[in-house]
C-alpha positions as CSV (number, residue, x, y, z in Angstrom):
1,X,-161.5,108.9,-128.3
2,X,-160.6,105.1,-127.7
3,X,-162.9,103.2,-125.3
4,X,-162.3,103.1,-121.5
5,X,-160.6,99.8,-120.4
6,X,-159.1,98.8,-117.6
7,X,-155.3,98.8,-117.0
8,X,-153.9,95.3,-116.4
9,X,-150.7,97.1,-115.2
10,X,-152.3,98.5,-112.2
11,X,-152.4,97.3,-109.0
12,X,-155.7,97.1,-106.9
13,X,-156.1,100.5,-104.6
14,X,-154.0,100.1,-101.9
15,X,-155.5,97.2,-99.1
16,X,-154.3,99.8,-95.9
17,X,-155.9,102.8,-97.0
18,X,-159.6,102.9,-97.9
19,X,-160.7,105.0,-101.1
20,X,-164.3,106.4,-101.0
21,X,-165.7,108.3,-104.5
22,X,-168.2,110.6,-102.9
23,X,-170.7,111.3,-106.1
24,X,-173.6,112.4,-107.4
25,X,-174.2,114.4,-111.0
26,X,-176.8,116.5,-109.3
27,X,-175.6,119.8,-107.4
28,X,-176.4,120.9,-104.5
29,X,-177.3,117.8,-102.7
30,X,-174.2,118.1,-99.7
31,X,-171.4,116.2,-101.6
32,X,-168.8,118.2,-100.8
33,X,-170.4,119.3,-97.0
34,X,-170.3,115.8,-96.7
35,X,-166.2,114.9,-97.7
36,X,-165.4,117.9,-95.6
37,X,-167.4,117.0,-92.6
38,X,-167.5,113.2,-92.7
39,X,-163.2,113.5,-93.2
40,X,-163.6,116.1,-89.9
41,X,-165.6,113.4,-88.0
42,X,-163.3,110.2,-89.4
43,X,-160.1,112.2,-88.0
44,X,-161.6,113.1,-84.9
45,X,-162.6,109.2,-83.9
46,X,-158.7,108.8,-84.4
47,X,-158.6,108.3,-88.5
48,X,-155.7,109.8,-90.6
49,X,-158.1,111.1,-93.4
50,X,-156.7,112.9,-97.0
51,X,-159.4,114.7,-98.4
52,X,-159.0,115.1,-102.5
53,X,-160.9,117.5,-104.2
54,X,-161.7,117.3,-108.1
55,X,-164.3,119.6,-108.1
56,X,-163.0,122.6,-110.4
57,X,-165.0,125.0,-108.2
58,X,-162.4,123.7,-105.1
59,X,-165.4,124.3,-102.9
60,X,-163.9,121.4,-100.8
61,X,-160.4,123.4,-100.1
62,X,-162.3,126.8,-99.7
63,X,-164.3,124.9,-96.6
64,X,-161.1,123.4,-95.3
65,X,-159.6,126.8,-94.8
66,X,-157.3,126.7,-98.0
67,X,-156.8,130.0,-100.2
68,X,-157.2,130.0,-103.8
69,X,-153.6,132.0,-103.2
70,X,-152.2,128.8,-101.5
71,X,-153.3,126.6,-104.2
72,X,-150.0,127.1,-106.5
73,X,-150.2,122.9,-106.6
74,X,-153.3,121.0,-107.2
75,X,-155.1,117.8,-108.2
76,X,-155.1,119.1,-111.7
77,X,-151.4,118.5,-111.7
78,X,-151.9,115.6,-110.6
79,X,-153.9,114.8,-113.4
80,X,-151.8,115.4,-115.9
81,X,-149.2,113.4,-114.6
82,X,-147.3,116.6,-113.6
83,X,-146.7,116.3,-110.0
84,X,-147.6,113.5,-108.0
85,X,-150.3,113.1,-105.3
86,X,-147.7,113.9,-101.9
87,X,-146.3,116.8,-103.6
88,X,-149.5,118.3,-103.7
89,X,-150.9,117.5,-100.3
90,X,-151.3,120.3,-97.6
91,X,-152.2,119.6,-94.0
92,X,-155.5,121.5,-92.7
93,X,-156.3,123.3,-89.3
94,X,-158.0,119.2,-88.3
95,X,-155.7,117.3,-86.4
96,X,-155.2,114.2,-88.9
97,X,-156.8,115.5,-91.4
98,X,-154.7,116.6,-95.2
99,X,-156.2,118.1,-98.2
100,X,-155.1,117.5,-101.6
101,X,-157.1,121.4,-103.4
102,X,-158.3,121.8,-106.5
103,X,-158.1,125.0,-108.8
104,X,-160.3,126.1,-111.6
105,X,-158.0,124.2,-114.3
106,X,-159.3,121.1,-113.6
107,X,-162.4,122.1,-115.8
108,X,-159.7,121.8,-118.8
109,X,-158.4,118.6,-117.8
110,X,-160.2,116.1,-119.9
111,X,-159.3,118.3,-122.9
112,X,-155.6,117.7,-122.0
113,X,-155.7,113.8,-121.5
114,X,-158.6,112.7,-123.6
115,X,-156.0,110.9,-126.2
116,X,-154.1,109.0,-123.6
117,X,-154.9,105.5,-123.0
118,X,-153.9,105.6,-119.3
119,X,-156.9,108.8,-119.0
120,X,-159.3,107.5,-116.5
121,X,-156.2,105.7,-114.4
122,X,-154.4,108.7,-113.6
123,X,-155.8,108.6,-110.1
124,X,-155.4,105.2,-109.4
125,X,-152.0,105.2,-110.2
126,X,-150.9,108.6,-108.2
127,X,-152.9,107.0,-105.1
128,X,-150.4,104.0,-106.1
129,X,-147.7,105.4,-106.0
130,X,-148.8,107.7,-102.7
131,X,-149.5,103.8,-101.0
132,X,-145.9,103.2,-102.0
133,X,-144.5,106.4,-100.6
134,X,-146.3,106.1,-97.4
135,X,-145.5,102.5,-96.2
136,X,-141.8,103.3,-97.1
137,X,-142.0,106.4,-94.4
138,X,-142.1,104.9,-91.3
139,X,-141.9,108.2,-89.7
140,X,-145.1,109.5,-91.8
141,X,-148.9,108.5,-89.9
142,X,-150.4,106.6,-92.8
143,X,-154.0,107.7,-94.6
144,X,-156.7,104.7,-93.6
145,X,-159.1,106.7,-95.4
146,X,-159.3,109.0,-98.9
147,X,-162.2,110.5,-99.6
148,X,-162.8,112.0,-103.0
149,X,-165.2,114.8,-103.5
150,X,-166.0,114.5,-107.5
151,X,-167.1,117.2,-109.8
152,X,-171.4,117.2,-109.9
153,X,-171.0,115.4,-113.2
154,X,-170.6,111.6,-114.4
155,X,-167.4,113.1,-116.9
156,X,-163.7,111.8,-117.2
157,X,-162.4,113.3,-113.7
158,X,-165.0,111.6,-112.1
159,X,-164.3,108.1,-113.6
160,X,-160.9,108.7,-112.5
161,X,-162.1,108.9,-109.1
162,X,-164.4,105.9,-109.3
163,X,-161.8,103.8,-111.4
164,X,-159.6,104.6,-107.9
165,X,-161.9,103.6,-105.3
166,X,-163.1,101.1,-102.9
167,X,-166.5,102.3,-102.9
168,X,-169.0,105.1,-103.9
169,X,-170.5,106.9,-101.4
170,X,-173.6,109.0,-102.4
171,X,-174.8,111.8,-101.0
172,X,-178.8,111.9,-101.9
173,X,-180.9,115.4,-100.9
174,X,-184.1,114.2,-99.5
175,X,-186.2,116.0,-102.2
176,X,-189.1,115.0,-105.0
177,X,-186.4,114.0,-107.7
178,X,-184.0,111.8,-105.7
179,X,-184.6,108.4,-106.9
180,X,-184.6,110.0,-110.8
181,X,-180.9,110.9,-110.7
182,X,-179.9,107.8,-108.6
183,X,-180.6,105.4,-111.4
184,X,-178.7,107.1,-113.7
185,X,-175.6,107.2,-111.0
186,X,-176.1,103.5,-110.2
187,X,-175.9,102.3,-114.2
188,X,-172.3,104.7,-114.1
189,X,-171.2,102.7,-111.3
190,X,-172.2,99.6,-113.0
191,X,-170.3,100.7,-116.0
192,X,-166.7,101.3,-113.8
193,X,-167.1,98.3,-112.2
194,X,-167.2,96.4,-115.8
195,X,-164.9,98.3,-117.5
196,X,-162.2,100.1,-115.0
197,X,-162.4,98.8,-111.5
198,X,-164.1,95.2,-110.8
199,X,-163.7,95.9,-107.2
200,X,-165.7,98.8,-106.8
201,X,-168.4,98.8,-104.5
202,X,-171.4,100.7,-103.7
203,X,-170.4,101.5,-100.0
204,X,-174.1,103.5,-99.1
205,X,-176.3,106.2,-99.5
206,X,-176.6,109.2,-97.1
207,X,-179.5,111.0,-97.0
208,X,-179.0,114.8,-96.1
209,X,-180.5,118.1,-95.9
210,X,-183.3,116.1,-94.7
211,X,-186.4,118.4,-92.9
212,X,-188.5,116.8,-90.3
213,X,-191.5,119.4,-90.6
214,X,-191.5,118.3,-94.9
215,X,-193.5,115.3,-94.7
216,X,-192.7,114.8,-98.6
217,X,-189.0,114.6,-97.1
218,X,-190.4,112.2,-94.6
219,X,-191.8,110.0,-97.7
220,X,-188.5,110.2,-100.2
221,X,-186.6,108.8,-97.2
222,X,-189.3,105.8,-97.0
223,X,-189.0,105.5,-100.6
224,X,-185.1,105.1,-100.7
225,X,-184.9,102.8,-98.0
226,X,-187.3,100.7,-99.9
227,X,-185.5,100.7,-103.0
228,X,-181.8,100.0,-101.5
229,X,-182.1,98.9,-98.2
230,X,-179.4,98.6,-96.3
231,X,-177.4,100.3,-98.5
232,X,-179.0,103.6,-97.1
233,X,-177.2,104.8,-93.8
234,X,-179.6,105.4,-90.8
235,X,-178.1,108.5,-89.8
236,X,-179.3,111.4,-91.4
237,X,-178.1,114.3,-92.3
238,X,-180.6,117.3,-91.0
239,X,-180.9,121.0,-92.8
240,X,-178.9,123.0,-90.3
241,X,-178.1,126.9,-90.5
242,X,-175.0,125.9,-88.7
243,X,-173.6,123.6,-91.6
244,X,-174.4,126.3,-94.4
245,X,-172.6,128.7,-92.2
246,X,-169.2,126.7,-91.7
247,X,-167.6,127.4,-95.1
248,X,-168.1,130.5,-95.4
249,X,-165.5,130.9,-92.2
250,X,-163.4,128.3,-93.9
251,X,-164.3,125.7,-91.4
252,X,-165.7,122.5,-91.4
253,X,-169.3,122.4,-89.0
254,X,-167.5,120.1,-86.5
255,X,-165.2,123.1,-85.9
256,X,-167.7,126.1,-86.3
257,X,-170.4,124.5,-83.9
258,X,-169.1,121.1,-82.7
259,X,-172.4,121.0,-80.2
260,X,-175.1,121.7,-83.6
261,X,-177.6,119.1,-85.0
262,X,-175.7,119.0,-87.9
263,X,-172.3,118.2,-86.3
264,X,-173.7,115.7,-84.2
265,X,-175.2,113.8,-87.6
266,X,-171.8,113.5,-89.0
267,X,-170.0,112.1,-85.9
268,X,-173.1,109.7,-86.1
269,X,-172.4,109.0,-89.2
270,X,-168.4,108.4,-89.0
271,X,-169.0,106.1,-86.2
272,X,-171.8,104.2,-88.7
273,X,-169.6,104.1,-91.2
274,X,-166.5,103.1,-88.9
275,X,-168.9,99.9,-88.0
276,X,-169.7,99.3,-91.5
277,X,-166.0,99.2,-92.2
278,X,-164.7,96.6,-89.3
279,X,-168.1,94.3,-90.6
280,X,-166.6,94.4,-94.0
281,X,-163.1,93.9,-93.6
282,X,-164.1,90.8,-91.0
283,X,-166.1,89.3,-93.8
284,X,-163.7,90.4,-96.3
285,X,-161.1,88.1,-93.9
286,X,-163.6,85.4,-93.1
287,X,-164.0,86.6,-89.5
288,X,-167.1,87.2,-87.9
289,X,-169.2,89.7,-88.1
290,X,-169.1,93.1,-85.9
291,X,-172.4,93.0,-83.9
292,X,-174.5,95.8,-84.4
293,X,-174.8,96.9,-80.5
294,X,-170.9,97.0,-80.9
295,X,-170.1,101.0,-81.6
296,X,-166.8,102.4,-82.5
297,X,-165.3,105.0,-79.5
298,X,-166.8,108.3,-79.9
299,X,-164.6,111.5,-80.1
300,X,-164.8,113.7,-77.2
301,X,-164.6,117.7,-77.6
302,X,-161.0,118.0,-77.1
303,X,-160.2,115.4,-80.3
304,X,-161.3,118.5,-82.6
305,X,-159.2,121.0,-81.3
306,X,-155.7,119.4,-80.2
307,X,-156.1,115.7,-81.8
308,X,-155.6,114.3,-78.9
């Protein structure tokens, strides 16, 4: 297999529509939750949100309300540069929010484009091309934001979706081994950033399934803020029976219990990140800064249910 370089032919990811990599190697630490939920909240403050899953396991369509039935195109097409990315795209029961599914084939992919050179750009080039598509449709609501749910491994489809990105956002459990697995997912970002996507960022860390009566939970959040900083969001993402009941009715937690702790935390975390966003993109453009009293509007309960 020849090295991973980047592709000088490639444009940067598209300026209009924000790409976030949400990743971590480790399972079970609310990645996926998180795309689905965080993309609920985004498109209910007002944001046309495509949700991509490369996860093989497609737990990120199953939550969305996709059937494996309905999944007779998929990001594994995609992949291997057999359909592109708008062909693929379904919309969801979310107002403003579209779902790109994944099937179990992905877990073959990297088998079927290991030799070619363009491998870990495959991505990048359909979200191109999807960029292209979308600011030639004026009739078409444009995606500001693509959030990528990758596989829980630092493998080929996952440097696809880093090489494509903005930023990485990490979902991080607040348990005893947290910071272990970070540094490891850190040095992978580091490596993208050298060798496939200058650009990319780290855009934060959210801490979730986080339980107030664990005081070691209590101390692994002290202990990431310390080491990042800023970098970790302040909102937090609680344990909630609500959120680990939502797939399993094919709905996202903002739909299943819009009123639970858990649905709260994510609209409080949309609106973080929303803020986040306008401070970047004003320092980006040598404006000034957003002040940090200054909150993004808030959806009310109606947003969820007609998009209005």
């Amino acid at each position: 297999m020849h090295a991973l370089s980047m592709e000088p032919g490639l444009s940067s990811p598209h300026s209009q529509m924000r790409i976030l990599a949400l990743a971590n190697q480790k399972g079970g630490v609310g990645k996926t939750t998180t795309a689905i939920n965080l993309g609920t909240a985004l498109a209910a403050i007002g944001e046309r949100v495509l949700v991509i899953d490369l996860d093989p396991q497609g737990n990120a369509s199953t939550g969305l309300g996709v059937d494996r039935r309905d999944r007779r195109l998929s990001t594994y097409d995609v992949l291997i540069a057999e359909r592109t990315l708008a062909s693929v795209i379904q919309e969801t029961a979310v107002p403003r929010l579209a779902l790109a599914p994944a099937t179990i084939d992905l877990a073959g992919v990297e088998l079927e484009i290991a030799d070619h050179k363009d491998r870990a750009h495959r991505l990048r080039a359909a979200l191109a091309a999807l960029a292209q598509e979308q600011s030639a449709d004026t009739n078409e609501a444009a995606f500001t934001y693509v959030l990528i749910d990758c596989p829980p491994s630092l493998n080929l489809i996952t440097m696809n979706a880093m090489a494509a990105a903005h930023a990485v956002l990490v979902p991080l459990q607040c348990e005893f081994f947290a910071l272990e697995g970070l540094t490891q997912l850190l040095s992978t970002v580091d490596h993208v950033r050298t060798n496939l996507n200058p650009g990319l960022a780290l855009h934060g860390i959210v801490l979730t399934m986080f339980d107030s009566r664990n005081s070691l939970a209590t101390q692994v959040v002290a202990d990431v803020r310390g080491f990042l900083g800023e970098k970790v969001y302040e909102t937090v993402i609680p344990r909630n029976v609500r959120i680990s009941e939502a797939p399993s009715h094919g709905k996202p937690v903002l739909l299943y219990d819009l009123k639970c702790a858990g649905s709260q935390a994510y609209l409080k975390l949309a609106s973080e990140m929303i803020q986040r966003e306008r401070a970047y993109r004003a320092t980006e453009s040598g404006g000034a800064q957003t002040s940090p009293n200054q909150h993004p509007e808030k959806p009310n309960d109606e947003s969820l249910q007609n998009g209005g």
